[in-house]
N, C-alpha and C positions, 0 to 999 in steps of 0.2 A: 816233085812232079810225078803225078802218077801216073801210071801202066794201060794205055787206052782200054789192052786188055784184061783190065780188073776190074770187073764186074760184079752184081750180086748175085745170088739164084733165082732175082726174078727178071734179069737184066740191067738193071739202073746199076751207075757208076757209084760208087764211095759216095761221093758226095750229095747224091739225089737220092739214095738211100736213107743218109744223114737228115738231109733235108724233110724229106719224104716221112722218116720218123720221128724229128722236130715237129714237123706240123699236128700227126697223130699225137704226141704227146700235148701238144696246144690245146686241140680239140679238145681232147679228154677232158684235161683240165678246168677246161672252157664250158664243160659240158656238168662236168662235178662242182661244178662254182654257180653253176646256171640253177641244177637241182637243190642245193645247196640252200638259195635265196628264193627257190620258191616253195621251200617246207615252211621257210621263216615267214615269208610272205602268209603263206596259206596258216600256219601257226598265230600270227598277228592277228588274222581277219577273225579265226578259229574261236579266240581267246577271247575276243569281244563280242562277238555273238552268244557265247558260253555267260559271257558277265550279265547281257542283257537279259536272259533266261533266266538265270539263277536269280537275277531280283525281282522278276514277275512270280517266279517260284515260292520263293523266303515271304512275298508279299502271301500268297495265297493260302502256304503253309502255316503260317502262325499269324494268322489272321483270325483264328477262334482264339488265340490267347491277347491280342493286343487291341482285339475290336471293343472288350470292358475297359480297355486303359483310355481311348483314341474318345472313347464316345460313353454318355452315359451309361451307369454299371446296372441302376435297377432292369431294364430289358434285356438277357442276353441275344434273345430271338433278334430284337429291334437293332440292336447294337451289331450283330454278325452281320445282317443286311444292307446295313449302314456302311458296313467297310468293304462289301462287293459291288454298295454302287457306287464307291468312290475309286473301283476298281474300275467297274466301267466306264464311270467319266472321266477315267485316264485315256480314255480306247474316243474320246471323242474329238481330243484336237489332233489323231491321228492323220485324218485327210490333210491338216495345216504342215503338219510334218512331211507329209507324206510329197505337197508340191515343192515346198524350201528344201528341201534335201534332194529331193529326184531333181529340182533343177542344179543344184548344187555340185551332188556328182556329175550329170550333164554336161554340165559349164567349165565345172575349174577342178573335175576327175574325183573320180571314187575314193582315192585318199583324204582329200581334203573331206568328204564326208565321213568317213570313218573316223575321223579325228575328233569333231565335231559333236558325232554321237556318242560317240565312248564319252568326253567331258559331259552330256547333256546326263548320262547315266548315272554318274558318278556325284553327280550334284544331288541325283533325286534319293540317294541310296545314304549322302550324309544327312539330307534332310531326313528321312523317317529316322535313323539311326538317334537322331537329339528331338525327335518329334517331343512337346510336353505332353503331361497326360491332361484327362479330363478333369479331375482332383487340382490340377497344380492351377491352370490357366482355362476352362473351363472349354470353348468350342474351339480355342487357338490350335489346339491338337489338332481338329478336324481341316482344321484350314492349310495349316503346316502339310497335312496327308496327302491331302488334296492337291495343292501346288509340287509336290513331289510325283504324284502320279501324270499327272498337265506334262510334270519335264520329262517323265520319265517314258511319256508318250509320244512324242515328238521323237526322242532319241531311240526307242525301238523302230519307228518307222524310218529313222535315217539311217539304221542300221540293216535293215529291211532292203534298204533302196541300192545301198552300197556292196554291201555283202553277197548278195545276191549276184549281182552285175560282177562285181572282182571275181567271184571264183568261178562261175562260170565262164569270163571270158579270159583268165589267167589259164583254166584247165587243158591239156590236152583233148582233140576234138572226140578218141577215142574213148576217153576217159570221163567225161565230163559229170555223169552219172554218178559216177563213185564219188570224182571229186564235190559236186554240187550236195551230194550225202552227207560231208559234213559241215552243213548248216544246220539239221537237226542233231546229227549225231553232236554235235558238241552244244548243241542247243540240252539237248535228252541228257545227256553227259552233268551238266549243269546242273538240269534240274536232281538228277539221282544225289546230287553232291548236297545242295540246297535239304534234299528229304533228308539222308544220311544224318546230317545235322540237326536236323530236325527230330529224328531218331535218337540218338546221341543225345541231345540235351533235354528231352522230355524222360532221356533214363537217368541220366546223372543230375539232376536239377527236379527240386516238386515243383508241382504244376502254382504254388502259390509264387515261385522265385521263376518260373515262366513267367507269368502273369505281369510280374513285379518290374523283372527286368531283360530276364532271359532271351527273351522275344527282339532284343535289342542288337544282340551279337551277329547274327547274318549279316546286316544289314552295315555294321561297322568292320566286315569281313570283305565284303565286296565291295564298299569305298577305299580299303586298303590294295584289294586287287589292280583294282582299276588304273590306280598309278601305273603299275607296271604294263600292262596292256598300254598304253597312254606311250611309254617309251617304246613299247615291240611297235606301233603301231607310224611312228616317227620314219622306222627306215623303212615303209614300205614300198616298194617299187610300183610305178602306173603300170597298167593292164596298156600291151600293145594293141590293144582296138581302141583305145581311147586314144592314144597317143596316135595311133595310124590316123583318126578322123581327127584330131587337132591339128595335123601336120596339112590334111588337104583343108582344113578350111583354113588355114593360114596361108596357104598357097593361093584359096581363091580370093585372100582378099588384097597379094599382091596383085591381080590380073586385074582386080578391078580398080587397084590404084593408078595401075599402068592404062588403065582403057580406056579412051571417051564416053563408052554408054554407062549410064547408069546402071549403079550394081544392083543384084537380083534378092528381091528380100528375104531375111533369113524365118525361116518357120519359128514360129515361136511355139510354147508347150502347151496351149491349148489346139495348135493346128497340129503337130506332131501326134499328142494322142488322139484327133480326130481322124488322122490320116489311120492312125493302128487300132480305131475302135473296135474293132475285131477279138482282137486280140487281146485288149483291156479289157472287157468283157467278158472273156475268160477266164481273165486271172481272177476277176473277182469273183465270177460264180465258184472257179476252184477253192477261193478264199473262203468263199462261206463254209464248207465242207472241213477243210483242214482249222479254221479258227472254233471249229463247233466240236470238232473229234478231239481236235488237243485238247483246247481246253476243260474239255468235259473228262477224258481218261489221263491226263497227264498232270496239267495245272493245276484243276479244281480238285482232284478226285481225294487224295487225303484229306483237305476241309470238308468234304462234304460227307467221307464217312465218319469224321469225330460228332458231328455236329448233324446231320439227317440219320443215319444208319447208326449214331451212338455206337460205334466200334472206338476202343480205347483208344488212345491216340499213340502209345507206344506201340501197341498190334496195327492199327491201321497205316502208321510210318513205314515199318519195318518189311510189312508187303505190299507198299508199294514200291520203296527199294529194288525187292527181289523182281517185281514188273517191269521196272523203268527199268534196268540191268538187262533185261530178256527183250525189250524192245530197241535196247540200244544195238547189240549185238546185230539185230534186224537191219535196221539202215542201210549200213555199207551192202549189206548181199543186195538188199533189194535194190540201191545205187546201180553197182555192178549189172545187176539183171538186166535194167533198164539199158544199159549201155549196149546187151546183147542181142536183147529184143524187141528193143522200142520201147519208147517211153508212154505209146498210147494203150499196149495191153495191160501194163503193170498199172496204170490209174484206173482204167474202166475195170479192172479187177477189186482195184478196191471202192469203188463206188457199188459195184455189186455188193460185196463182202460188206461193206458197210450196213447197208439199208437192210439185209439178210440176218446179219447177228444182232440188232442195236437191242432187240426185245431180248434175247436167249442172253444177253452179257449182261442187260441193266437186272433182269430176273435171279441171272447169279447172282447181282452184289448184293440184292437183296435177302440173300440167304441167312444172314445173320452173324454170320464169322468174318473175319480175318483175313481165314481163307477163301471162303466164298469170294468176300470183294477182291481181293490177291489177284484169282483167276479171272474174273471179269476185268481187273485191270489190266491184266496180261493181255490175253483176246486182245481188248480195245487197243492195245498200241500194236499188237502184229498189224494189227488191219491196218493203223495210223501208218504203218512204215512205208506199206507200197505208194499210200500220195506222198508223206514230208522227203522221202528219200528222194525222189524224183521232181516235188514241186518246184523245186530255185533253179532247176534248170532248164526246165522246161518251158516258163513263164521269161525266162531269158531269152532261150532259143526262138521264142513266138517278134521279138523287137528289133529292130533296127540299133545302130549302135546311138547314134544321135539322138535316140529318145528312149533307150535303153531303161535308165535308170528310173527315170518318169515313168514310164509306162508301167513296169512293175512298182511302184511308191504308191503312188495315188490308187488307181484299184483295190491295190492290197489293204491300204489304210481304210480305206470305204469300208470296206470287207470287215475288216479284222472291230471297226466301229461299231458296226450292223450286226454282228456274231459271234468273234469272238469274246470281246467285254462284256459282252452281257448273260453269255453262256452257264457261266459259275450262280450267276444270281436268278437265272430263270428255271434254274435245275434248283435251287434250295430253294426258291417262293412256290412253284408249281407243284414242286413235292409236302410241301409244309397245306395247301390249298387242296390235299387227294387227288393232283392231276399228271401226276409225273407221268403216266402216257402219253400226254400232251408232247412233253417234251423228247421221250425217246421216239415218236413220230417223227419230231423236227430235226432231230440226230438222221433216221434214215432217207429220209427227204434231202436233205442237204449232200450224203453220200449220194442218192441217185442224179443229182442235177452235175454232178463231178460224173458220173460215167457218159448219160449223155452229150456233155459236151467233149467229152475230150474221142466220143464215139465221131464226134464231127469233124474233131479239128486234126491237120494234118502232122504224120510223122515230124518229127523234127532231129531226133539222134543223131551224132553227128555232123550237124552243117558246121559251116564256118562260118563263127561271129565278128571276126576281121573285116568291117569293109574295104574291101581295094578298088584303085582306079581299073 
């Protein structure tokens, strides 16, 4: 029996003390177990995004060595352009992806779509991996290429739809910047790893055993990945905005089982993004901007200096290594930044900076070197950082949770259709035609339409993506 008067030194009795530090140990626990499953979580979504990249990457990277295997060998010219418009007729059943996935995570949660995607990936990554050549089986290659890029479109845009929605509405409201940053950063991440290799095996291997087979390895790399991400991707926990708006619309469809009046009909995805066209309209103007910047300094930019700028392909790997490396680092600050100062100065920054440098960077690469292009690679992705650091969450922040994933899908996929696929192939035909000022015009044009709109549209840093009653 204890001593009424034994006390603690903050007053509480032995046992409410006891208690009192049972709980705090709970807590902790509770709280160490919570961070715990949302690195894993965030590592899972991380790691498929990261795969998705890397095999638009490994496609564009050793795309001058497999485009004489894929497609007749007498044209090289003919043959390289052949395999960037099979790149961009991957970018065309994006909007198809883009509604079946955005309603998908909509309907039955972000998981089920990341699940989804990651398989649709990993399908398109064994198919070029066993692609036949043109020698063995004549256009079948071509076809094989082409159905792989179809799948492998649909699955970046589901990944797009999902990814996007999970880590923005998993992040803290504080943080959401830094966290929504790694979309690219492990996007950028990806791609360095993809070039890396690409590096790597243009040293240790001749360009005849590139040619041959070599080109074959990435691609039998990241269908081996894939599995694993496939099981990270298994335990992932639903995002409580999703689960908060399943919970009330399961609740309102007990009141209307319970009610006499007829129940109220549910918006379907065409009225949803009509109700946020606002805001869709954003994302794909910003889309044009980020599908035309990446691709052109990040995706394309090693194929286009082996093969427009004839810089060796070991020199032209190796810096852009050292670019992709120096842009990667950029992401998270500029995340960060965004987090401190809004998400609208750090875009109309780089919509500025975009349209400002696109002559003074494309005039670097044209310098002749290695490094010349290095440096202009470099440039283009600092600039690239202040939008892709900031875009997946700010195109979140702009939707409702019930049309969330829709909203950002379909836009994006328009977008990424209209500009980014076609980015790689209008930069190597318009330069081959003496008109590449055509296209660094369209690089700055594209940054200015990213400043003025995001000059219009309101703060968002911050809010809560939770809907509550």
């Amino acid at each position: 029996m204890s001593d009424p008067t034994d006390v603690s030194p903050t007053g509480d009795t032995p046992q409410a003390a006891e208690a009192s530090a049972s709980a705090s140990s709970t807590t902790a626990s509770s709280t160490g177990h919570s961070t715990k499953r949302g690195r894993r979580n965030l590592a899972g979504v991380a790691l498929g995004n990261a795969l998705e990249w890397y095999d638009w990457t490994a496609y564009a990277v050793f795309a001058s060595f497999f485009s004489t295997q894929i497609f007749a060998p007498e044209d090289p010219n003919a043959a390289i352009l052949a395999t960037f418009a099979v790149f961009a007729v991957g970018f065309a059943v994006r909007p198809v992806g883009g509604i079946f996935f955005g309603w998908l995570a909509d309907r039955h949660g972000r998981k089920a779509s990341l699940l989804l995607a990651i398989a649709c990936a990993s399908g398109g990554m064994l198919l070029i991996a066993v692609a036949p050549t043109y020698s063995q089986a004549g256009l079948l290659g071509a076809v094989v290429l082409l159905i792989a890029r179809l799948l492998q479109g649909v699955a970046h845009t589901g990944e797009v739809a999902a990814a996007y929605t999970y880590v923005a509405e998993a992040a803290p409201a504080r943080r959401r910047g830094l966290w929504a940053s790694s979309i690219f950063t492990s996007g950028t991440a990806a791609i360095l790893v993809a070039t890396i290799l690409g590096a790597i095996l243009t040293s240790v291997l001749s360009k005849e055993a590139m040619t041959a087979w070599g080109w074959r390895l990435p691609f039998i790399l990241g269908a081996v990945i894939a599995l694993f991400t496939l099981y990270l991707r298994r335990k992932l926990d639903e995002t409580e905005a999703f689960t908060t708006k399943q919970q009330e619309t399961q609740a309102d469809r007990v009141v209307e089982r319970t009610s006499s009046s007829a129940p109220a009909p549910k918006p379907g995805l065409v009225a949803g993004l009509w109700a946020n066209r606002t805001a869709a309209l954003r994302v794909f103007a910003m889309g044009a901007a980020l599908g035309v910047f990446y691709y052109t300094w990040a995706i394309g930019a090693p194929s286009w200096a082996v093969s427009a700028l004839k810089i060796p392909a070991q020199s032209a790997l190796w810096a852009s290594v050292i670019a992709q490396a120096i842009g990667l680092l950029a992401l998270p600050l500029v995340g960060s930044l965004s987090d401190r100062i809004g998400r609208r100065p750090v875009m109309i920054a780089f919509g500025l900076l975009g349209a400002l440098l696109a002559w003074p960077l494309d005039l670097l690469a044209h310098g002749g070197t290695a490094w010349h292009f290095g440096l202009a690679m470099t440039g283009g992705l600092l600039v690239f950082a202040l939008l892709g650091a900031v875009y997946p969450a700010v195109i979140a922040e702009f939707f409702p949770t019930g049309v969330r994933a829709s909203g950002i899908a379909v836009p994006y996929a328009l977008a990424a259709t209209l500009f980014a696929g076609t980015a790689p192939y209008l930069r190597q035909w318009l330069g081959q035609i003496n008109l590449n000022g055509v296209f660094v015009a369209y690089v700055a044009a594209t940054a200015l339409l990213t400043a003025w709109v995001m000059f219009r549209a309101p703060e968002t840093r911050g809010i809560d993506l939770t809907e509550k009653r």
